[in-house]
N, C-alpha and C positions, 0 to 999 in steps of 0.2 A: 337243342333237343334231338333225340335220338331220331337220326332218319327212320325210324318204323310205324313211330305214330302219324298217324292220317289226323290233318284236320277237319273239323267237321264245317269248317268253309268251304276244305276242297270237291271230299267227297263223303259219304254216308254210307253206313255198311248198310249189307243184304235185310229184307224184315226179316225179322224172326234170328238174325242172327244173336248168336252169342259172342261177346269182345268184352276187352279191358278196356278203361276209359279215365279220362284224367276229368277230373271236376277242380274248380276252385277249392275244395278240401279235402283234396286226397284223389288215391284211385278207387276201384271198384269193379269187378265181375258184371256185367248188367245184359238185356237183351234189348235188341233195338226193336222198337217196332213201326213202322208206317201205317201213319193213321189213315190212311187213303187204302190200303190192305185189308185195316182193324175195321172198318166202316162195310169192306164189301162182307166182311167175314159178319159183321151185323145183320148184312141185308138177306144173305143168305138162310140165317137162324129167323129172321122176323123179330128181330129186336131193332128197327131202324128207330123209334125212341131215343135211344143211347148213342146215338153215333155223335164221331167225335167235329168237331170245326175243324179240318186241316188247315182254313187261313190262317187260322188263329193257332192251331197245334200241330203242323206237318210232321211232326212224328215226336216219339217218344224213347229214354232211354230207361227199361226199368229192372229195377232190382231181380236177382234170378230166384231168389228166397220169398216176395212180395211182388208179383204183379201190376198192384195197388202203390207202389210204391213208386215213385219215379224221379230219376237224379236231373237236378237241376244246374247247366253251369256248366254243362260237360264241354271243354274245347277241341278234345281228342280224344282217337281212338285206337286200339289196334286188332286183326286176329286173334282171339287164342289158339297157344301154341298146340301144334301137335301132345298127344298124351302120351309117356311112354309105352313101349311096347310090352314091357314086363311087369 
């Protein structure tokens, strides 16, 4: 495997980041988010209702198109690249 992807054994991108990601079916665009993050970001609107289990969900990789949407399976990851300049 190409030395650039990161496993997500080793290490986990930034919250909120955006990365390519490898799933058991395929790759995909996704944003990571830390549910230990998404929870404080709850507490502070007053929706603690909603807040997530991070024993059970330490984070989440989800769709950049759907939110709601979130991949499962994901063993890797990597940056996206710089955008061109032109």
């Amino acid at each position: 495997m190409n030395s650039n992807w990161i496993s997500v054994k080793d290490r986990l991108p930034e919250h909120d980041d955006s990365v390519l990601v490898i799933t058991k079916k395929g790759h995909a665009v996704c944003i990571f988010l830390d549910s230990k993050k998404v929870n404080e970001k709850l507490q502070s609107t007053g929706l603690i209702n909603d807040e997530i289990d991070i024993n059970q969900d330490p984070y989440y990789f989800c769709c950049r198109s759907s939110l709601m949407h979130t991949l499962n399976g994901v063993t890797h990851w990597m940056p996206l690249p710089e955008q061109p300049l032109e």
